[in-house]
N, CA, C and O atoms as a GROMACS GRO file, in nm:
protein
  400
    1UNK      N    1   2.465   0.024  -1.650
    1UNK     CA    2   2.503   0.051  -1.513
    1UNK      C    3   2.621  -0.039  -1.477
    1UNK      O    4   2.615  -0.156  -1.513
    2UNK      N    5   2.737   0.008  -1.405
    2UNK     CA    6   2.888  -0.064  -1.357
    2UNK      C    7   2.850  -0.028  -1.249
    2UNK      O    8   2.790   0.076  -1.221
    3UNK      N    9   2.884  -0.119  -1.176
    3UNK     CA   10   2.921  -0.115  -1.032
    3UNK      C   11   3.085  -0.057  -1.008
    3UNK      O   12   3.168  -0.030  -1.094
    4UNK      N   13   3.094  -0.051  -0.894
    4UNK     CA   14   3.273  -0.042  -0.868
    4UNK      C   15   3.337  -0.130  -0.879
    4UNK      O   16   3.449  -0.097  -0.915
    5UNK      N   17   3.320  -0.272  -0.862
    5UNK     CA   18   3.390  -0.379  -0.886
    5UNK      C   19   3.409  -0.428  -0.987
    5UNK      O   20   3.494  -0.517  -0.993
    6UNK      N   21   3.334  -0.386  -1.108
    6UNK     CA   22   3.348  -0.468  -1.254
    6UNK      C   23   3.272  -0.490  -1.290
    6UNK      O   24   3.202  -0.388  -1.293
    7UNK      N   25   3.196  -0.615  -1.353
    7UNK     CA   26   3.055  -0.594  -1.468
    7UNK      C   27   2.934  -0.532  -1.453
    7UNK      O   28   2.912  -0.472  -1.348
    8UNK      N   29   2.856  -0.536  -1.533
    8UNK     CA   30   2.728  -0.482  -1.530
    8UNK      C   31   2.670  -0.522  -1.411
    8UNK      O   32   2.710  -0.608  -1.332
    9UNK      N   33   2.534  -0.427  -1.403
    9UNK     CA   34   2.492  -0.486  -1.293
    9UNK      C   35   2.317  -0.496  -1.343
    9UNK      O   36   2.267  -0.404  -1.408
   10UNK      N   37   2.248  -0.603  -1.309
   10UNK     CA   38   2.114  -0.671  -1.396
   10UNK      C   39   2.032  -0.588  -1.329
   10UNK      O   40   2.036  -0.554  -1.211
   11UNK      N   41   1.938  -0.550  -1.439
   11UNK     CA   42   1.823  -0.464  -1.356
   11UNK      C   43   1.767  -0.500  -1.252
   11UNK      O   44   1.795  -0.619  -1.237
   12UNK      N   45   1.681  -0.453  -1.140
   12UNK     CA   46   1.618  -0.470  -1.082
   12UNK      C   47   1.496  -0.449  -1.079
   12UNK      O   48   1.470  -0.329  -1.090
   13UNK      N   49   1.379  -0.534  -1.066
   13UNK     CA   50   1.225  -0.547  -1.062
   13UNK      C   51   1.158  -0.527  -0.931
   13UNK      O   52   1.235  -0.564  -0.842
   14UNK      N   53   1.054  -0.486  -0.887
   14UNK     CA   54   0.983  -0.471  -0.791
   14UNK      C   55   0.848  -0.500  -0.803
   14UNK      O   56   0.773  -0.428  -0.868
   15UNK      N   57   0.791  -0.647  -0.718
   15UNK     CA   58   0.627  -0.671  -0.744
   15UNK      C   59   0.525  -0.646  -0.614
   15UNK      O   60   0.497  -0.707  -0.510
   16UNK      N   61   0.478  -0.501  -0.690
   16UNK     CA   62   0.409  -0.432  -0.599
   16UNK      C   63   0.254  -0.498  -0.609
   16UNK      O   64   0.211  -0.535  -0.719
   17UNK      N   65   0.186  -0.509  -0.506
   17UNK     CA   66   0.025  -0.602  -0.510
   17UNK      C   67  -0.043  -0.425  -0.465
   17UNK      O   68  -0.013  -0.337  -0.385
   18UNK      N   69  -0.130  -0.442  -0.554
   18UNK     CA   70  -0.269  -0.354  -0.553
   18UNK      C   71  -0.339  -0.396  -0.509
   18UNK      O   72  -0.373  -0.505  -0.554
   19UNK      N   73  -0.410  -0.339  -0.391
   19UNK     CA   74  -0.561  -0.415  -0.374
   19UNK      C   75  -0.654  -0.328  -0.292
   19UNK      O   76  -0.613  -0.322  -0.176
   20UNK      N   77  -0.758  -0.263  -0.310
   20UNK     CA   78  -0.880  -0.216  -0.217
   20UNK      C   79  -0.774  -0.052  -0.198
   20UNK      O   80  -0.762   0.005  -0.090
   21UNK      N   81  -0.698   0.004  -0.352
   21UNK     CA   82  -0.679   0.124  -0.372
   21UNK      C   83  -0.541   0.116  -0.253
   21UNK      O   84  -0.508   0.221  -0.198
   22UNK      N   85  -0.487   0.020  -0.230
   22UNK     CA   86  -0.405  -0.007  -0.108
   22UNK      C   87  -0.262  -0.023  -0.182
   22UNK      O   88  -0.293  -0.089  -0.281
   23UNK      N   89  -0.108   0.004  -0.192
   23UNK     CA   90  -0.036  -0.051  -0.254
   23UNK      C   91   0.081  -0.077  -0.129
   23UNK      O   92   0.127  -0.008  -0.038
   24UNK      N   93   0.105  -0.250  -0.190
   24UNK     CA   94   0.164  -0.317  -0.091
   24UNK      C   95   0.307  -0.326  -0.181
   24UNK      O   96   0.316  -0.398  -0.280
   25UNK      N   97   0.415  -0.242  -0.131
   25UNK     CA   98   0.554  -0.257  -0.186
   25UNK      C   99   0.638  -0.372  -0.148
   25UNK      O  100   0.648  -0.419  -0.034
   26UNK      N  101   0.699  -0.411  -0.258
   26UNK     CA  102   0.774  -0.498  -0.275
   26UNK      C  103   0.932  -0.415  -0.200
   26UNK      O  104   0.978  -0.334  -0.281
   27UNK      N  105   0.988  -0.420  -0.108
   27UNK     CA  106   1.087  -0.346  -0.056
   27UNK      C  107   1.226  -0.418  -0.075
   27UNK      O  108   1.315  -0.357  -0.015
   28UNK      N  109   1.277  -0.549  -0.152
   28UNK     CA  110   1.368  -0.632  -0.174
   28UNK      C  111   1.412  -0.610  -0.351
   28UNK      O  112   1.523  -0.580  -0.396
   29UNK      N  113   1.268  -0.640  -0.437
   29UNK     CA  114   1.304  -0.662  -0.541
   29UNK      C  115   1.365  -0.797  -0.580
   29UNK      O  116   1.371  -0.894  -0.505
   30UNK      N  117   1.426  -0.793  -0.746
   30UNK     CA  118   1.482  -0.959  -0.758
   30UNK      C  119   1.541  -0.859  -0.905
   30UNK      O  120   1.490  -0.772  -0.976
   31UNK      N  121   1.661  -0.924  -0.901
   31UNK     CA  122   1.743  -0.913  -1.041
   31UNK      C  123   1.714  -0.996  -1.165
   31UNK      O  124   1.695  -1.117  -1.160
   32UNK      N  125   1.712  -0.917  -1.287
   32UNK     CA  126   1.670  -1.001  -1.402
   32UNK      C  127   1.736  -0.969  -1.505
   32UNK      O  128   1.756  -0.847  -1.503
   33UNK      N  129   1.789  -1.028  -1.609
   33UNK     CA  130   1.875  -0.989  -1.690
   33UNK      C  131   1.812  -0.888  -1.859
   33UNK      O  132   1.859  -0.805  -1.938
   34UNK      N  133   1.679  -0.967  -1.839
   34UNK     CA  134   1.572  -0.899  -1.961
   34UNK      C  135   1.434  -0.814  -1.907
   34UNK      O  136   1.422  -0.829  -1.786
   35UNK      N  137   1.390  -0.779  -1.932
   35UNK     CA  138   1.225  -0.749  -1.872
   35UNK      C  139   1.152  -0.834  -1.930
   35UNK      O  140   1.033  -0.838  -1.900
   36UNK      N  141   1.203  -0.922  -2.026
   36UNK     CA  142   1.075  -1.039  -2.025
   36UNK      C  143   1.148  -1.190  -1.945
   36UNK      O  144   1.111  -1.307  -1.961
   37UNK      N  145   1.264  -1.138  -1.855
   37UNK     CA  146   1.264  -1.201  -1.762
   37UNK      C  147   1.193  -1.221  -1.630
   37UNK      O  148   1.174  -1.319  -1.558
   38UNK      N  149   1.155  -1.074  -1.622
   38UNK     CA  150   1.087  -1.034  -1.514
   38UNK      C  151   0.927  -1.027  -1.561
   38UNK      O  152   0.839  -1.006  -1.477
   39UNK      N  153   0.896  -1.048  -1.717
   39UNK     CA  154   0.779  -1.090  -1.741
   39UNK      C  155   0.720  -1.212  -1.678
   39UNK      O  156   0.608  -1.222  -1.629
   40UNK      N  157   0.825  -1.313  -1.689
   40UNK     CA  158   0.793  -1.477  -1.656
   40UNK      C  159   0.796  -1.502  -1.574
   40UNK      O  160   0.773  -1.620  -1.547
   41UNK      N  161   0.833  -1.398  -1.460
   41UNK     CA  162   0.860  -1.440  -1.304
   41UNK      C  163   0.711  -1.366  -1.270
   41UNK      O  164   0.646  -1.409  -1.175
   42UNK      N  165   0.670  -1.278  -1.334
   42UNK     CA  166   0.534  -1.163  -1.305
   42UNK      C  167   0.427  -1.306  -1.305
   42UNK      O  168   0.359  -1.351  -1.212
   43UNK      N  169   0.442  -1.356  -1.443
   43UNK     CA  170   0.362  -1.471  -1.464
   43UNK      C  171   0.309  -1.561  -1.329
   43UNK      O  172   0.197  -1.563  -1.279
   44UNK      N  173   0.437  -1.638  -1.288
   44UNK     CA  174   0.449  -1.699  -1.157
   44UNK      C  175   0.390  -1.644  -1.053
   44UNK      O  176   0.312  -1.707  -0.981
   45UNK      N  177   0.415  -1.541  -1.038
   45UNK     CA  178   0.353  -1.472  -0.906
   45UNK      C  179   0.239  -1.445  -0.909
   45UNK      O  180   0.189  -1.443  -0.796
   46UNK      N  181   0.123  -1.406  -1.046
   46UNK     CA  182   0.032  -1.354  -1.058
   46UNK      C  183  -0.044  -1.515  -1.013
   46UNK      O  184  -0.134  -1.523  -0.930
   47UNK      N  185   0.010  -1.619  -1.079
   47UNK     CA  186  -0.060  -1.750  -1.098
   47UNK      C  187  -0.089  -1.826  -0.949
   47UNK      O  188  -0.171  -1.908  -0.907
   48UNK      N  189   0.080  -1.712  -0.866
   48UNK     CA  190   0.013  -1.791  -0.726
   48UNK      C  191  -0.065  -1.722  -0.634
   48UNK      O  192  -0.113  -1.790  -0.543
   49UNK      N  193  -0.091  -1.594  -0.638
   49UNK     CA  194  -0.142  -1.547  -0.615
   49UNK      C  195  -0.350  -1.616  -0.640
   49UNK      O  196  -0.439  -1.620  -0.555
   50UNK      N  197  -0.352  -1.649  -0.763
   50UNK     CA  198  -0.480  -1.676  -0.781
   50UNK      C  199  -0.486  -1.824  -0.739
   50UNK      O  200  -0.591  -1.886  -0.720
   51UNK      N  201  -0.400  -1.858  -0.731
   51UNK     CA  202  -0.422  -2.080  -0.666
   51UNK      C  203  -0.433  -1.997  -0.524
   51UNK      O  204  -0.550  -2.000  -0.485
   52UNK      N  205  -0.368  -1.940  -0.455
   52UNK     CA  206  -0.362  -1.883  -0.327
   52UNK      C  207  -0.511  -1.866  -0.274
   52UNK      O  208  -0.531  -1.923  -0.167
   53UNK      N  209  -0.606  -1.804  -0.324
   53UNK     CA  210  -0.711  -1.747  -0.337
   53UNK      C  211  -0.822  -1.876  -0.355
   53UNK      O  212  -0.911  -1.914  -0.278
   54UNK      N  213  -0.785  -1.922  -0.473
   54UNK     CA  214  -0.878  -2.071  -0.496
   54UNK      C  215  -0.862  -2.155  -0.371
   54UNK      O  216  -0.963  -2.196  -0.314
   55UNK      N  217  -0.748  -2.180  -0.328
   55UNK     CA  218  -0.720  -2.255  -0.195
   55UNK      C  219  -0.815  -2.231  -0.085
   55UNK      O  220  -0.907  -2.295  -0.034
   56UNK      N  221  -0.763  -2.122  -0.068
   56UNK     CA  222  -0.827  -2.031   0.044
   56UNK      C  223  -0.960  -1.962   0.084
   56UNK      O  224  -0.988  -1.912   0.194
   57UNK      N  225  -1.044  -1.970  -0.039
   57UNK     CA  226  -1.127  -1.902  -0.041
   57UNK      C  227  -1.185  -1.758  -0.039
   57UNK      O  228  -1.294  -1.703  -0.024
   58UNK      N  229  -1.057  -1.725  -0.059
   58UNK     CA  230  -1.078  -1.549  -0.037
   58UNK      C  231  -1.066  -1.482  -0.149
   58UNK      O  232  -0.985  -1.506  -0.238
   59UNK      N  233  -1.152  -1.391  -0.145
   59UNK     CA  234  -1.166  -1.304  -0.268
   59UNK      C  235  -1.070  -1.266  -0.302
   59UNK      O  236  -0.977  -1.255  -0.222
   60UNK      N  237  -1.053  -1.221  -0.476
   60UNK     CA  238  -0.926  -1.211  -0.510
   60UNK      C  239  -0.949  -1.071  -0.621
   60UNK      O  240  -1.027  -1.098  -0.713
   61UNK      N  241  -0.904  -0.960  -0.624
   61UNK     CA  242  -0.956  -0.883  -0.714
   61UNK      C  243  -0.767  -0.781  -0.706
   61UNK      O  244  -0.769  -0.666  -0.663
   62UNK      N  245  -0.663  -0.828  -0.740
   62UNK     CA  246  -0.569  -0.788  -0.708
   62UNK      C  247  -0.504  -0.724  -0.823
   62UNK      O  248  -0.533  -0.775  -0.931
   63UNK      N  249  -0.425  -0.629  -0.825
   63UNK     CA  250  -0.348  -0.571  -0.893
   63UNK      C  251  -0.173  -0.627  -0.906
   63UNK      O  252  -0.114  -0.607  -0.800
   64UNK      N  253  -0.110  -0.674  -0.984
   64UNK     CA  254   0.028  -0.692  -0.964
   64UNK      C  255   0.123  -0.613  -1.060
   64UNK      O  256   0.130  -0.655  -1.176
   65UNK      N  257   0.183  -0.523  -1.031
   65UNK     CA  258   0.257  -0.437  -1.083
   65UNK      C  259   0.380  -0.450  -1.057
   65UNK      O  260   0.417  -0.474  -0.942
   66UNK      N  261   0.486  -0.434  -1.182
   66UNK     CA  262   0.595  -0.475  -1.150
   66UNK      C  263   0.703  -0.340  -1.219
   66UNK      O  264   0.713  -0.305  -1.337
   67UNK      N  265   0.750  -0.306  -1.140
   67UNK     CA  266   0.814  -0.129  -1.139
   67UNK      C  267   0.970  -0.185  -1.163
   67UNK      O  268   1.000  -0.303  -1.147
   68UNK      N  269   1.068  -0.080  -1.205
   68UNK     CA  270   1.176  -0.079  -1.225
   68UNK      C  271   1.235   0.003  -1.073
   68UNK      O  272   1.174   0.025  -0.969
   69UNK      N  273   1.356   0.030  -1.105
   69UNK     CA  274   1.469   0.044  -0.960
   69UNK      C  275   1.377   0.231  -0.973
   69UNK      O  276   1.351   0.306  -0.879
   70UNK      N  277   1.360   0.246  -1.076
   70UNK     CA  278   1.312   0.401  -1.097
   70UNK      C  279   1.149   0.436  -1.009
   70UNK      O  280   1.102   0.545  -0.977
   71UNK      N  281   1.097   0.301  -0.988
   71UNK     CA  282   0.966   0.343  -0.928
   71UNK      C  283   0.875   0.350  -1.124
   71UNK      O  284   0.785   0.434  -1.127
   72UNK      N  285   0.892   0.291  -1.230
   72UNK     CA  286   0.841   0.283  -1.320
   72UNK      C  287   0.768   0.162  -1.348
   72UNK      O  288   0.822   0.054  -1.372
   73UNK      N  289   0.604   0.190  -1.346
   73UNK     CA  290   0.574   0.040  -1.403
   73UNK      C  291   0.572   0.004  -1.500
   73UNK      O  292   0.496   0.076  -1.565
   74UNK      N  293   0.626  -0.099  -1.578
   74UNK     CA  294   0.670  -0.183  -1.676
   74UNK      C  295   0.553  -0.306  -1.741
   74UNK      O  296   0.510  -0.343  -1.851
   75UNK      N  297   0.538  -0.335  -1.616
   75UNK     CA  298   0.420  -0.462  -1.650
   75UNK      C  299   0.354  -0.456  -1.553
   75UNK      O  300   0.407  -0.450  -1.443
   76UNK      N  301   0.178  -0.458  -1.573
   76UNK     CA  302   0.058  -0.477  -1.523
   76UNK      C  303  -0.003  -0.589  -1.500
   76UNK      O  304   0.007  -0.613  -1.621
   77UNK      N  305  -0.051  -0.668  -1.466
   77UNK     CA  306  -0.117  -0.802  -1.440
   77UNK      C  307  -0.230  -0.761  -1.353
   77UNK      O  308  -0.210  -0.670  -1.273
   78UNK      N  309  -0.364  -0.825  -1.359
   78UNK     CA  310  -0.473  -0.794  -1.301
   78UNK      C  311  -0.522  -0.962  -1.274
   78UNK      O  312  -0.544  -1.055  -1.351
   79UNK      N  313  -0.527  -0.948  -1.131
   79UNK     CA  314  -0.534  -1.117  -1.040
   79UNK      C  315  -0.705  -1.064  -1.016
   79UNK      O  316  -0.739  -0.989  -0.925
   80UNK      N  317  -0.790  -1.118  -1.111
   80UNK     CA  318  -0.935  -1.155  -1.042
   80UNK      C  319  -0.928  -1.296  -1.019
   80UNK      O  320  -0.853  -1.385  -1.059
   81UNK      N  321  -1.095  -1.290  -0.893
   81UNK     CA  322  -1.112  -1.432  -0.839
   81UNK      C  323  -1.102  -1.521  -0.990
   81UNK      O  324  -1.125  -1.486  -1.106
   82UNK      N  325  -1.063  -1.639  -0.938
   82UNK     CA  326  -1.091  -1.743  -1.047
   82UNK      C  327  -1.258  -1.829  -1.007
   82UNK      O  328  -1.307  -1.841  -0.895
   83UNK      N  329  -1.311  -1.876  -1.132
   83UNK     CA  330  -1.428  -1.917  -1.148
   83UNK      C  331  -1.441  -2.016  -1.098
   83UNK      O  332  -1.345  -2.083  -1.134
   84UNK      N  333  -1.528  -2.096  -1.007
   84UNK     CA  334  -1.550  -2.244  -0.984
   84UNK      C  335  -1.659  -2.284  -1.089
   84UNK      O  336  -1.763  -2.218  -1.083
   85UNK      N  337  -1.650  -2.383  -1.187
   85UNK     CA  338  -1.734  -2.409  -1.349
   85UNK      C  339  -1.828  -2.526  -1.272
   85UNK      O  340  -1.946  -2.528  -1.306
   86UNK      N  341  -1.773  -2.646  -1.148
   86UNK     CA  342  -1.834  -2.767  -1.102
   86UNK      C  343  -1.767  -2.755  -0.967
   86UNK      O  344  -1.658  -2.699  -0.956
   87UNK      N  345  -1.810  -2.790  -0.898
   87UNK     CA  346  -1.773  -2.819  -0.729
   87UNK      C  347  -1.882  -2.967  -0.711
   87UNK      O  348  -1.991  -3.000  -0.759
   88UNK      N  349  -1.780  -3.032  -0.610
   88UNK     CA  350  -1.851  -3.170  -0.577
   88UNK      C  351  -1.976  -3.165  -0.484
   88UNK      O  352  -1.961  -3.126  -0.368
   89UNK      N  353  -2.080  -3.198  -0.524
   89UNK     CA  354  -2.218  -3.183  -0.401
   89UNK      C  355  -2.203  -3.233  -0.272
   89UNK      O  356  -2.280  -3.202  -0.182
   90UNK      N  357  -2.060  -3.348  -0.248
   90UNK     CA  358  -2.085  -3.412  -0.133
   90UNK      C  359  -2.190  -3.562  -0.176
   90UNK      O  360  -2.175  -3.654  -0.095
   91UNK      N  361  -2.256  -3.581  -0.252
   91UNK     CA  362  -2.334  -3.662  -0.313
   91UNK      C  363  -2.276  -3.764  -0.403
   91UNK      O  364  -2.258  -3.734  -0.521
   92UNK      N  365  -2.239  -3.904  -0.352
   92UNK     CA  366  -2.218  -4.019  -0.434
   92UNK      C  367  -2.088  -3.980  -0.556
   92UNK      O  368  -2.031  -4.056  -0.633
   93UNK      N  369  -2.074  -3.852  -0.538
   93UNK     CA  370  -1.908  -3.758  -0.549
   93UNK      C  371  -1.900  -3.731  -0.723
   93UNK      O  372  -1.808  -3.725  -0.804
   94UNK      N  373  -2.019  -3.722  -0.729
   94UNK     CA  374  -2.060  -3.676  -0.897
   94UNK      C  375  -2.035  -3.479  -0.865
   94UNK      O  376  -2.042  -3.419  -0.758
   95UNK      N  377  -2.007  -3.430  -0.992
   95UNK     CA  378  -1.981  -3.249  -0.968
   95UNK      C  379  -2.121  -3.226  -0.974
   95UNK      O  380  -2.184  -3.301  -1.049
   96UNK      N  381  -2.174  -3.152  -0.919
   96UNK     CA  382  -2.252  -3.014  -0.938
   96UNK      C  383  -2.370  -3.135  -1.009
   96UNK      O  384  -2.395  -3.115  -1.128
   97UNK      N  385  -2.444  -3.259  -0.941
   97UNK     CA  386  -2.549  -3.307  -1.004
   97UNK      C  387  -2.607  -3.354  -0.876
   97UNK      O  388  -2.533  -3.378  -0.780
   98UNK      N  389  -2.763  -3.371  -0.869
   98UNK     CA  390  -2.834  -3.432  -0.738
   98UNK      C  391  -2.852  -3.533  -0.791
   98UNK      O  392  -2.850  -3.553  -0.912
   99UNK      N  393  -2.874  -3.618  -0.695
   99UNK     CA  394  -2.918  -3.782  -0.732
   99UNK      C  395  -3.053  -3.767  -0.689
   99UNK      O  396  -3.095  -3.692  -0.601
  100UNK      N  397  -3.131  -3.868  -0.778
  100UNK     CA  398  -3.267  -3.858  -0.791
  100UNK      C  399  -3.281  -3.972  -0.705
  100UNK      O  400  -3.392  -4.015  -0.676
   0.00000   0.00000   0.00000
């Protein structure tokens, strides 16, 4: 692809969020020079998406799809809740143990 002014012009990506059969469009996009440029940025977003969630407490069962300028998806990512393994009791500040 040329523009009118002269060089190429870098693809464009779109990260659309799935959620509850709902799709939330990305209406800006972001330029990338590879698609596993726009792999590593998918990465990022998927990752904050789930700290987002851990933070917050809100369920997280999300879809992140990342489409070309064509409306083509390219890369899939699937954002479930993340696991809590120990949480602190509040208790003498040991994880997940009662004091006897």
């Amino acid at each position: 692809m040329t523009p009118k002014y002269g060089g190429p012009v870098m693809p464009r990506y779109f990260f659309n969020v799935v959620h509850s059969g709902q799709i939330h469009r990305d209406g800006i996009g972001q330029e990338f020079s590879t698609e596993e440029a726009a792999l590593e940025e998918a990465r990022l977003v998927a990752g904050e998406l789930l700290r987002d969630a851990a933070f917050s407490s809100r369920s997280l069962d999300h879809i992140l799809e990342v489409s070309d300028r064509d409306g083509n998806v390219v890369i899939t990512f699937r954002c479930s809740d993340p696991k809590v393994i120990a949480a602190p009791t509040g208790r003498s500040g040991t994880a997940g143990h009662d004091s006897d």
